[in-house]
C-alpha positions as a printed Julia matrix, in Angstrom:
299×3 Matrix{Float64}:
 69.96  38.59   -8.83
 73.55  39.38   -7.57
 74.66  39.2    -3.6
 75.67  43.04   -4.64
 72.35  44.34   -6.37
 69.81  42.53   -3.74
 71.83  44.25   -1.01
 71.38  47.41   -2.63
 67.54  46.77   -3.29
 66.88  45.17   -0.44
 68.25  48.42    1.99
 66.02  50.5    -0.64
 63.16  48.32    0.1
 63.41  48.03    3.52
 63.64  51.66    4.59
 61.44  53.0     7.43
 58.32  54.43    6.91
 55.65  56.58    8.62
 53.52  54.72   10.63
 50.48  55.95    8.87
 51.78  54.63    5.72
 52.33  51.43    7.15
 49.15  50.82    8.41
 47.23  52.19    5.53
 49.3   49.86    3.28
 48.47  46.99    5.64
 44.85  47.54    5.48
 44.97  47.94    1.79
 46.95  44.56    1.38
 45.1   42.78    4.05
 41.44  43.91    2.47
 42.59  43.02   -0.79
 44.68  39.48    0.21
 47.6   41.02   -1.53
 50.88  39.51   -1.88
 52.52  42.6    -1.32
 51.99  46.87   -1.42
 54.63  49.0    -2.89
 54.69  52.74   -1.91
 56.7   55.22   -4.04
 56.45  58.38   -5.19
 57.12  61.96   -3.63
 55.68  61.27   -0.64
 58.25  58.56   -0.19
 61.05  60.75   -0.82
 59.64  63.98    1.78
 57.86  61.75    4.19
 55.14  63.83    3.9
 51.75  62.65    4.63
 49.86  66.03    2.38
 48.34  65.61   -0.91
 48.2   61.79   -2.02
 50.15  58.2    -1.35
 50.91  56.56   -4.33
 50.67  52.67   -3.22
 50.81  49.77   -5.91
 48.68  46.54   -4.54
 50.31  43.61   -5.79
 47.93  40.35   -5.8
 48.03  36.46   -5.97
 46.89  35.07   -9.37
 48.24  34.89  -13.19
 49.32  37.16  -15.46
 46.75  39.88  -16.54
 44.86  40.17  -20.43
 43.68  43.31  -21.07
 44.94  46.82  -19.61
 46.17  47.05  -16.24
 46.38  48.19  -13.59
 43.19  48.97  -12.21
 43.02  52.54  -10.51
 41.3   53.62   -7.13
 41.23  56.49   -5.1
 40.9   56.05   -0.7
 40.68  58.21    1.64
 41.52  57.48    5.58
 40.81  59.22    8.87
 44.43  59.5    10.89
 44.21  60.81   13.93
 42.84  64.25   13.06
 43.56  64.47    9.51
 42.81  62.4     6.75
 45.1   60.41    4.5
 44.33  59.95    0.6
 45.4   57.38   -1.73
 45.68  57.0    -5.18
 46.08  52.87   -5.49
 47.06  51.05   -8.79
 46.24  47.39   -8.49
 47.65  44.36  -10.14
 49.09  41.13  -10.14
 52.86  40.12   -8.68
 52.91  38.24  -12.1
 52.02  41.04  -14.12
 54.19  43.33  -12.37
 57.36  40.76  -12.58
 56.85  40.13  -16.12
 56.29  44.02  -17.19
 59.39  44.42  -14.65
 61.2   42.39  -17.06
 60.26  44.24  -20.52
 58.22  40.89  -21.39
 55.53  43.57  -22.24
 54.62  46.76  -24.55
 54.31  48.55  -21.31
 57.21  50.97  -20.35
 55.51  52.36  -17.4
 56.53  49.71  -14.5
 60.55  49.41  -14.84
 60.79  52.75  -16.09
 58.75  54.03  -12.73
 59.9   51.52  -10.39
 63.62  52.2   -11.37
 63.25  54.82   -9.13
 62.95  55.11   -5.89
 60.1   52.62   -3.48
 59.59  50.95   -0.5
 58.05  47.42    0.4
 55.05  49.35    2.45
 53.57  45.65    3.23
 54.22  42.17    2.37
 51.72  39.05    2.98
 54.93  36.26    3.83
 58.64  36.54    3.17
 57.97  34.83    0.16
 56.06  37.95   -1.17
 58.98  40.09   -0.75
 61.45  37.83   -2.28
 58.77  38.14   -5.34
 59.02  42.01   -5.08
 62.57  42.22   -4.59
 63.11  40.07   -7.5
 61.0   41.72   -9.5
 62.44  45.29   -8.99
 66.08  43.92  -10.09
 64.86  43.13  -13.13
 63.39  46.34  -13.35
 66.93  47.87  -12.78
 67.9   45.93  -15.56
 65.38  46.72  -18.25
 65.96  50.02  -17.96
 69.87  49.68  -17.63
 69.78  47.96  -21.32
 67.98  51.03  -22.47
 70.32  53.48  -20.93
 73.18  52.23  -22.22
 71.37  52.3   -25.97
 70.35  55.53  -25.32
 73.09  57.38  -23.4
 76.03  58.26  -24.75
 78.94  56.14  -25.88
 80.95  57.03  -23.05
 80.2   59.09  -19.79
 79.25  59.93  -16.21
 76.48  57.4   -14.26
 73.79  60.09  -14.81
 74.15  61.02  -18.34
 72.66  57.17  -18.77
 69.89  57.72  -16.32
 69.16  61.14  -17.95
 68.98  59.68  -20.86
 66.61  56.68  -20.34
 64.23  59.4   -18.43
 64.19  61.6   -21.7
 63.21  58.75  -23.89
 60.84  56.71  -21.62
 58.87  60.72  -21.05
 58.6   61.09  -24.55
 57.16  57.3   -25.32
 54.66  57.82  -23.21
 51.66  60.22  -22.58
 52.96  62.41  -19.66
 51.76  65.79  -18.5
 54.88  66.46  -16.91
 56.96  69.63  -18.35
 60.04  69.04  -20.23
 63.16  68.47  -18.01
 61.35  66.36  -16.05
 64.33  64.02  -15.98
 66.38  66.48  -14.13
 64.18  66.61  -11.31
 64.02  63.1   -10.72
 68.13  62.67  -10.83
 68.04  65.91   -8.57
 66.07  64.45   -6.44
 67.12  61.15   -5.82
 70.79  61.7    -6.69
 71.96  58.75   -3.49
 69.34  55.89   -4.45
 70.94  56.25   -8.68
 75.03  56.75   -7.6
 76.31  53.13   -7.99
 72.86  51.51   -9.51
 73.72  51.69  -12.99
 77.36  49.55  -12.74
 75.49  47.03  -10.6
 72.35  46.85  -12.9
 74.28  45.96  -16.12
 76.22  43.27  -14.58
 73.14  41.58  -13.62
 71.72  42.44  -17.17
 75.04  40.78  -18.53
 76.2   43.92  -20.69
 80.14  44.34  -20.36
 81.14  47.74  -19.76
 84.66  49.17  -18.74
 85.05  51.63  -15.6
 87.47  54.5   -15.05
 86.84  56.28  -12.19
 83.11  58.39  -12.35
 83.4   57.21  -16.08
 81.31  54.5   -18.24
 82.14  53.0   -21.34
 79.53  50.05  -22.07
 80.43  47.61  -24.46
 77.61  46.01  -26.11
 77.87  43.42  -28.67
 76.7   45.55  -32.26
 73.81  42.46  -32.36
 72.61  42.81  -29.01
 72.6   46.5   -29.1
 70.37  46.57  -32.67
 68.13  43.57  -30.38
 67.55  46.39  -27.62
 67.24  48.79  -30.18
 64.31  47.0   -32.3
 62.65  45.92  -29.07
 62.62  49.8   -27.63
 60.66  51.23  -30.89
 58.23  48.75  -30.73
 57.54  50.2   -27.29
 57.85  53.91  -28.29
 55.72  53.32  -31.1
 52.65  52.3   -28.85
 53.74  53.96  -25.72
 50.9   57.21  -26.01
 48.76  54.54  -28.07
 48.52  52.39  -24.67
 48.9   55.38  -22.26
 45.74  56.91  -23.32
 43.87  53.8   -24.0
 44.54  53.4   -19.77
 43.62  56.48  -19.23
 39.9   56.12  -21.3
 39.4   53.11  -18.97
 39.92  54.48  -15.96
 37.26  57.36  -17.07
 35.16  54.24  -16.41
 36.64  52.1   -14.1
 38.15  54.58  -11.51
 37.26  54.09   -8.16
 36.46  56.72   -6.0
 37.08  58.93   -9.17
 34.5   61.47   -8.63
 35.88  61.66   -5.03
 39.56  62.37   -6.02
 38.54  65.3    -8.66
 36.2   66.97   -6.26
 39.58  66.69   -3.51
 42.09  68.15   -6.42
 39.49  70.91   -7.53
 39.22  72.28   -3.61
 43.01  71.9    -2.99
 44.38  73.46   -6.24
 40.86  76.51   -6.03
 39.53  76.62   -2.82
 36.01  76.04   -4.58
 34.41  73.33   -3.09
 32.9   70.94   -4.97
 29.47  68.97   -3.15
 29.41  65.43   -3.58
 25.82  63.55   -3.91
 25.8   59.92   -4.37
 24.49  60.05   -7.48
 27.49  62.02   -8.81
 29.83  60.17   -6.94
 28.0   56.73   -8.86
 28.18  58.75  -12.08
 31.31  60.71  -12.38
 30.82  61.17  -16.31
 27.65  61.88  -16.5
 27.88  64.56  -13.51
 30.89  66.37  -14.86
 29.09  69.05  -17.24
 27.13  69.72  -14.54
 29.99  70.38  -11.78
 31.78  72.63  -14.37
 29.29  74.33  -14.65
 28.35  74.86  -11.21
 32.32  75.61   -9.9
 32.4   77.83  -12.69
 29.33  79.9   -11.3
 30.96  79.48   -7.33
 34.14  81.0    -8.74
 32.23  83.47  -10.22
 30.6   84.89   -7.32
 33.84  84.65   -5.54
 35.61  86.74   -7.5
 32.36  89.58   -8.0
Protein backbone atom coordinates (compact mmCIF):
# COMPACT_ATOMS: atom_id res chain seq x y z
CA UNK A 1 0.00 0.00 0.00
CA UNK A 2 1.32 3.46 -1.18
CA UNK A 3 2.37 6.50 1.41
CA UNK A 4 -0.43 8.30 -1.00
CA UNK A 5 -3.41 5.69 -0.89
CA UNK A 6 -3.01 4.80 3.07
CA UNK A 7 -3.19 8.56 3.66
CA UNK A 8 -6.22 8.74 1.78
CA UNK A 9 -7.76 5.55 3.53
CA UNK A 10 -6.53 6.11 6.58
CA UNK A 11 -8.37 9.97 6.88
CA UNK A 12 -11.51 7.89 5.46
CA UNK A 13 -11.12 5.48 8.20
CA UNK A 14 -10.47 7.57 10.85
CA UNK A 15 -13.34 10.04 10.60
CA UNK A 16 -15.41 10.95 13.70
CA UNK A 17 -18.30 9.27 14.61
CA UNK A 18 -21.39 9.56 16.86
CA UNK A 19 -20.78 8.54 20.11
CA UNK A 20 -23.57 6.07 20.06
CA UNK A 21 -22.01 4.40 17.20
CA UNK A 22 -18.90 4.14 18.89
CA UNK A 23 -19.97 2.56 21.79
CA UNK A 24 -22.37 0.20 20.20
CA UNK A 25 -19.48 -0.89 17.90
CA UNK A 26 -17.30 -1.32 21.00
CA UNK A 27 -19.68 -3.52 22.71
CA UNK A 28 -20.26 -5.49 19.61
CA UNK A 29 -16.38 -6.01 19.10
CA UNK A 30 -15.64 -6.41 22.71
CA UNK A 31 -18.65 -9.22 23.17
CA UNK A 32 -17.55 -10.86 20.19
CA UNK A 33 -13.37 -10.53 20.78
CA UNK A 34 -13.27 -8.98 17.39
CA UNK A 35 -10.29 -7.75 15.72
CA UNK A 36 -12.00 -4.93 14.44
CA UNK A 37 -15.90 -3.37 13.51
CA UNK A 38 -16.43 -1.56 10.32
CA UNK A 39 -19.48 0.80 10.07
CA UNK A 40 -20.69 1.95 6.61
CA UNK A 41 -23.58 2.55 4.99
CA UNK A 42 -26.13 5.59 4.90
CA UNK A 43 -26.08 6.14 8.24
CA UNK A 44 -22.39 6.83 7.92
CA UNK A 45 -22.82 9.28 5.30
CA UNK A 46 -26.09 11.42 7.26
CA UNK A 47 -24.95 10.70 10.74
CA UNK A 48 -28.17 9.71 11.45
CA UNK A 49 -28.90 7.41 14.20
CA UNK A 50 -32.94 6.39 12.55
CA UNK A 51 -33.64 3.21 10.89
CA UNK A 52 -30.57 0.69 11.11
CA UNK A 53 -26.45 0.70 11.53
CA UNK A 54 -24.89 -1.36 9.20
CA UNK A 55 -21.65 -2.63 11.25
CA UNK A 56 -19.33 -5.50 9.82
CA UNK A 57 -17.61 -7.56 12.94
CA UNK A 58 -14.37 -8.61 11.84
CA UNK A 59 -12.87 -11.66 14.01
CA UNK A 60 -9.54 -13.49 14.86
CA UNK A 61 -9.23 -16.93 13.16
CA UNK A 62 -8.66 -18.44 9.45
CA UNK A 63 -10.20 -18.07 6.45
CA UNK A 64 -13.93 -19.14 6.27
CA UNK A 65 -15.49 -22.58 4.15
CA UNK A 66 -18.82 -22.29 3.44
CA UNK A 67 -21.01 -18.97 2.97
CA UNK A 68 -20.28 -16.03 4.91
CA UNK A 69 -20.93 -13.76 6.58
CA UNK A 70 -23.17 -14.64 9.22
CA UNK A 71 -26.14 -12.07 9.70
CA UNK A 72 -27.70 -10.65 13.03
CA UNK A 73 -30.00 -8.14 13.91
CA UNK A 74 -29.46 -5.90 17.70
CA UNK A 75 -31.21 -3.63 19.09
CA UNK A 76 -29.85 -1.04 21.95
CA UNK A 77 -31.43 1.29 24.48
CA UNK A 78 -29.61 5.00 24.02
CA UNK A 79 -30.59 7.29 26.20
CA UNK A 80 -34.29 7.47 25.34
CA UNK A 81 -34.37 5.89 22.07
CA UNK A 82 -33.24 2.77 20.85
CA UNK A 83 -30.52 1.99 18.34
CA UNK A 84 -30.85 -1.08 15.80
CA UNK A 85 -28.29 -2.99 14.06
CA UNK A 86 -28.10 -5.07 11.27
CA UNK A 87 -24.41 -6.90 11.91
CA UNK A 88 -22.61 -9.10 9.25
CA UNK A 89 -19.92 -11.14 10.91
CA UNK A 90 -16.75 -12.62 9.64
CA UNK A 91 -13.26 -13.17 9.72
CA UNK A 92 -10.30 -10.30 9.08
CA UNK A 93 -8.95 -13.21 6.85
CA UNK A 94 -11.95 -13.72 5.00
CA UNK A 95 -12.61 -10.19 4.58
CA UNK A 96 -8.78 -9.45 3.36
CA UNK A 97 -8.79 -12.21 1.00
CA UNK A 98 -12.46 -11.42 -0.58
CA UNK A 99 -10.97 -7.69 -0.37
CA UNK A 100 -8.48 -8.91 -2.73
CA UNK A 101 -10.81 -10.77 -5.46
CA UNK A 102 -9.13 -14.15 -4.13
CA UNK A 103 -12.88 -15.19 -4.05
CA UNK A 104 -16.24 -15.71 -6.23
CA UNK A 105 -17.66 -13.12 -3.98
CA UNK A 106 -18.10 -9.54 -5.45
CA UNK A 107 -19.94 -8.22 -2.55
CA UNK A 108 -16.94 -7.03 -0.11
CA UNK A 109 -14.59 -4.76 -2.50
CA UNK A 110 -17.39 -3.82 -4.52
CA UNK A 111 -19.28 -2.52 -1.08
CA UNK A 112 -16.37 -1.52 0.82
CA UNK A 113 -15.06 0.62 -2.18
CA UNK A 114 -17.30 2.94 -0.91
CA UNK A 115 -17.44 4.84 1.75
CA UNK A 116 -16.65 3.31 5.89
CA UNK A 117 -15.28 4.00 8.97
CA UNK A 118 -13.03 1.92 11.48
CA UNK A 119 -16.08 2.11 14.23
CA UNK A 120 -13.67 -0.09 16.65
CA UNK A 121 -10.44 -1.79 16.54
CA UNK A 122 -9.08 -4.48 19.23
CA UNK A 123 -4.96 -3.17 18.89
CA UNK A 124 -3.29 -1.03 16.26
CA UNK A 125 -2.44 -4.08 14.70
CA UNK A 126 -6.19 -4.69 13.86
CA UNK A 127 -6.42 -1.54 12.02
CA UNK A 128 -3.33 -1.92 10.06
CA UNK A 129 -5.24 -5.36 9.02
CA UNK A 130 -8.36 -3.25 8.06
CA UNK A 131 -6.64 -0.56 6.44
CA UNK A 132 -4.76 -2.96 4.41
CA UNK A 133 -7.43 -4.78 3.55
CA UNK A 134 -9.65 -1.89 2.20
CA UNK A 135 -6.65 -0.82 -0.30
CA UNK A 136 -6.87 -3.82 -1.83
CA UNK A 137 -10.38 -3.42 -2.05
CA UNK A 138 -9.76 -0.08 -3.95
CA UNK A 139 -7.83 -2.02 -6.16
CA UNK A 140 -10.03 -4.93 -7.13
CA UNK A 141 -12.50 -2.85 -8.10
CA UNK A 142 -10.13 -0.27 -9.89
CA UNK A 143 -9.01 -3.36 -12.30
CA UNK A 144 -12.64 -3.80 -13.05
CA UNK A 145 -13.36 -0.22 -13.77
CA UNK A 146 -10.90 0.28 -16.03
CA UNK A 147 -12.20 -3.13 -18.03
CA UNK A 148 -15.43 -1.92 -17.82
CA UNK A 149 -15.40 1.88 -18.29
CA UNK A 150 -14.69 3.37 -21.20
CA UNK A 151 -11.45 3.61 -23.13
CA UNK A 152 -10.93 7.03 -22.23
CA UNK A 153 -12.80 9.47 -19.78
CA UNK A 154 -13.74 11.40 -16.65
CA UNK A 155 -12.90 9.62 -12.92
CA UNK A 156 -16.64 8.78 -12.60
CA UNK A 157 -17.52 7.31 -15.84
CA UNK A 158 -15.08 4.31 -14.33
CA UNK A 159 -16.81 4.24 -11.02
CA UNK A 160 -20.22 4.35 -12.83
CA UNK A 161 -19.31 1.80 -14.64
CA UNK A 162 -17.98 -0.80 -12.13
CA UNK A 163 -21.38 0.07 -10.03
CA UNK A 164 -23.52 -0.92 -13.20
CA UNK A 165 -21.80 -4.20 -13.63
CA UNK A 166 -21.15 -5.31 -9.99
CA UNK A 167 -25.53 -4.39 -9.53
CA UNK A 168 -26.26 -6.51 -12.26
CA UNK A 169 -23.88 -9.66 -11.06
CA UNK A 170 -25.47 -9.76 -8.16
CA UNK A 171 -29.03 -10.23 -6.66
CA UNK A 172 -29.96 -6.61 -5.64
CA UNK A 173 -33.37 -5.12 -4.97
CA UNK A 174 -32.17 -1.83 -5.60
CA UNK A 175 -33.86 0.11 -8.72
CA UNK A 176 -31.89 0.70 -11.76
CA UNK A 177 -29.59 3.81 -11.55
CA UNK A 178 -28.60 2.85 -8.44
CA UNK A 179 -25.05 3.74 -9.39
CA UNK A 180 -25.90 7.33 -9.71
CA UNK A 181 -26.95 7.66 -6.30
CA UNK A 182 -24.02 6.30 -4.81
CA UNK A 183 -21.49 8.70 -7.03
CA UNK A 184 -24.11 11.50 -6.06
CA UNK A 185 -23.75 10.84 -2.90
CA UNK A 186 -20.35 10.38 -2.10
CA UNK A 187 -18.95 12.48 -4.95
CA UNK A 188 -15.58 13.82 -2.27
CA UNK A 189 -14.62 10.22 -0.82
CA UNK A 190 -14.41 8.87 -5.15
CA UNK A 191 -12.60 12.41 -6.66
CA UNK A 192 -8.89 11.33 -6.70
CA UNK A 193 -9.46 7.43 -5.59
CA UNK A 194 -9.43 5.97 -8.86
CA UNK A 195 -5.68 7.49 -10.09
CA UNK A 196 -4.36 6.42 -6.69
CA UNK A 197 -6.05 2.89 -6.75
CA UNK A 198 -4.53 1.80 -10.11
CA UNK A 199 -1.11 2.74 -9.24
CA UNK A 200 -1.23 0.55 -6.34
CA UNK A 201 -2.98 -2.13 -8.60
CA UNK A 202 0.06 -1.56 -11.06
CA UNK A 203 -2.15 -0.66 -14.24
CA UNK A 204 -0.40 2.29 -16.26
CA UNK A 205 -2.70 4.87 -17.23
CA UNK A 206 -1.98 8.42 -18.74
CA UNK A 207 -3.61 11.71 -17.13
CA UNK A 208 -4.72 14.94 -18.79
CA UNK A 209 -6.33 17.08 -16.65
CA UNK A 210 -10.10 15.53 -15.30
CA UNK A 211 -9.23 12.93 -18.09
CA UNK A 212 -8.22 9.01 -17.93
CA UNK A 213 -6.76 6.98 -20.45
CA UNK A 214 -5.69 3.49 -18.80
CA UNK A 215 -3.35 1.50 -20.54
CA UNK A 216 -3.60 -2.06 -19.87
CA UNK A 217 -1.48 -4.64 -21.34
CA UNK A 218 -4.18 -6.59 -24.12
CA UNK A 219 -3.10 -9.95 -21.79
CA UNK A 220 -3.76 -8.53 -18.57
CA UNK A 221 -6.90 -6.91 -19.62
CA UNK A 222 -8.41 -10.48 -21.25
CA UNK A 223 -6.87 -11.93 -17.40
CA UNK A 224 -9.35 -9.34 -15.66
CA UNK A 225 -11.75 -9.98 -18.15
CA UNK A 226 -11.95 -13.99 -17.75
CA UNK A 227 -11.65 -13.62 -13.99
CA UNK A 228 -14.84 -10.97 -13.87
CA UNK A 229 -17.34 -13.56 -15.77
CA UNK A 230 -16.50 -16.18 -13.64
CA UNK A 231 -17.82 -13.89 -10.93
CA UNK A 232 -20.88 -12.57 -12.88
CA UNK A 233 -21.72 -15.93 -13.79
CA UNK A 234 -22.30 -17.04 -10.04
CA UNK A 235 -22.89 -13.66 -8.61
CA UNK A 236 -27.15 -14.19 -8.15
CA UNK A 237 -26.19 -18.05 -7.90
CA UNK A 238 -24.23 -17.15 -4.49
CA UNK A 239 -26.36 -14.06 -3.60
CA UNK A 240 -29.41 -16.05 -3.11
CA UNK A 241 -27.82 -19.10 -1.80
CA UNK A 242 -26.79 -16.30 1.30
CA UNK A 243 -29.85 -15.14 1.41
CA UNK A 244 -31.67 -18.98 1.90
CA UNK A 245 -29.20 -19.28 4.83
CA UNK A 246 -29.84 -16.49 6.56
CA UNK A 247 -33.77 -17.56 6.37
CA UNK A 248 -32.19 -19.96 8.88
CA UNK A 249 -29.42 -18.59 10.47
CA UNK A 250 -30.51 -14.90 11.03
CA UNK A 251 -30.31 -13.68 14.30
CA UNK A 252 -32.78 -11.68 15.76
CA UNK A 253 -34.58 -12.17 12.31
CA UNK A 254 -38.04 -12.35 13.47
CA UNK A 255 -37.19 -9.19 15.51
CA UNK A 256 -35.93 -7.07 12.52
CA UNK A 257 -39.15 -7.98 10.20
CA UNK A 258 -41.61 -7.28 12.94
CA UNK A 259 -39.38 -3.56 13.34
CA UNK A 260 -39.51 -3.01 9.27
CA UNK A 261 -43.31 -4.10 9.08
CA UNK A 262 -44.30 -1.27 11.96
CA UNK A 263 -41.94 1.39 10.48
CA UNK A 264 -42.78 1.03 6.73
CA UNK A 265 -47.21 0.28 8.01
CA UNK A 266 -47.74 1.41 11.26
CA UNK A 267 -49.25 -2.21 11.94
CA UNK A 268 -47.69 -3.59 14.73
CA UNK A 269 -46.61 -6.81 14.71
CA UNK A 270 -46.61 -8.85 18.56
CA UNK A 271 -43.68 -10.77 19.20
CA UNK A 272 -44.01 -14.17 21.41
CA UNK A 273 -40.98 -16.14 22.03
CA UNK A 274 -42.02 -18.81 20.24
CA UNK A 275 -42.22 -16.76 17.02
CA UNK A 276 -39.27 -14.96 17.72
CA UNK A 277 -37.48 -18.90 18.12
CA UNK A 278 -39.35 -19.80 14.93
CA UNK A 279 -39.37 -17.04 12.45
CA UNK A 280 -40.34 -19.53 9.48
CA UNK A 281 -42.62 -21.38 10.88
CA UNK A 282 -44.53 -18.18 12.40
CA UNK A 283 -44.58 -16.21 9.19
CA UNK A 284 -47.98 -17.58 7.58
CA UNK A 285 -49.37 -16.91 10.61
CA UNK A 286 -48.20 -13.08 11.05
CA UNK A 287 -49.37 -12.44 7.42
CA UNK A 288 -52.14 -13.45 8.11
CA UNK A 289 -52.81 -11.74 11.21
CA UNK A 290 -51.25 -8.02 9.86
CA UNK A 291 -53.31 -8.63 7.02
CA UNK A 292 -56.57 -8.83 9.25
CA UNK A 293 -55.04 -5.56 11.61
CA UNK A 294 -54.76 -3.66 8.34
CA UNK A 295 -57.98 -4.65 7.56
CA UNK A 296 -59.81 -3.30 10.37
CA UNK A 297 -57.76 -0.24 10.07
CA UNK A 298 -58.74 0.70 6.99
CA UNK A 299 -62.90 -0.40 7.61
Amino acid sequence: MSEALAARLGAALDRPLDPAVAAFARELGEAAGAHAVMFYGSNLRTGSLEGVLDFYVLLPGAREAGLWPRVSYREKASGESILRAKIATMTLATFAEAARGETLDTTIWARFVQPSALAWAGNDTAATGVAVALAAAACTAARLAVVVGPQRGVEEAYWRALFRATYRAELRFEQPGREEAILAANRAHFEGLLPLALVDAGIAFEQDRATLVPRLDPAERKRILSWWRKRRRVGKALNLARLARATTTFDGAARYAAWKVERHTGVPVELTPWRERHPLLAAPGAAWRFWRDRRRREG
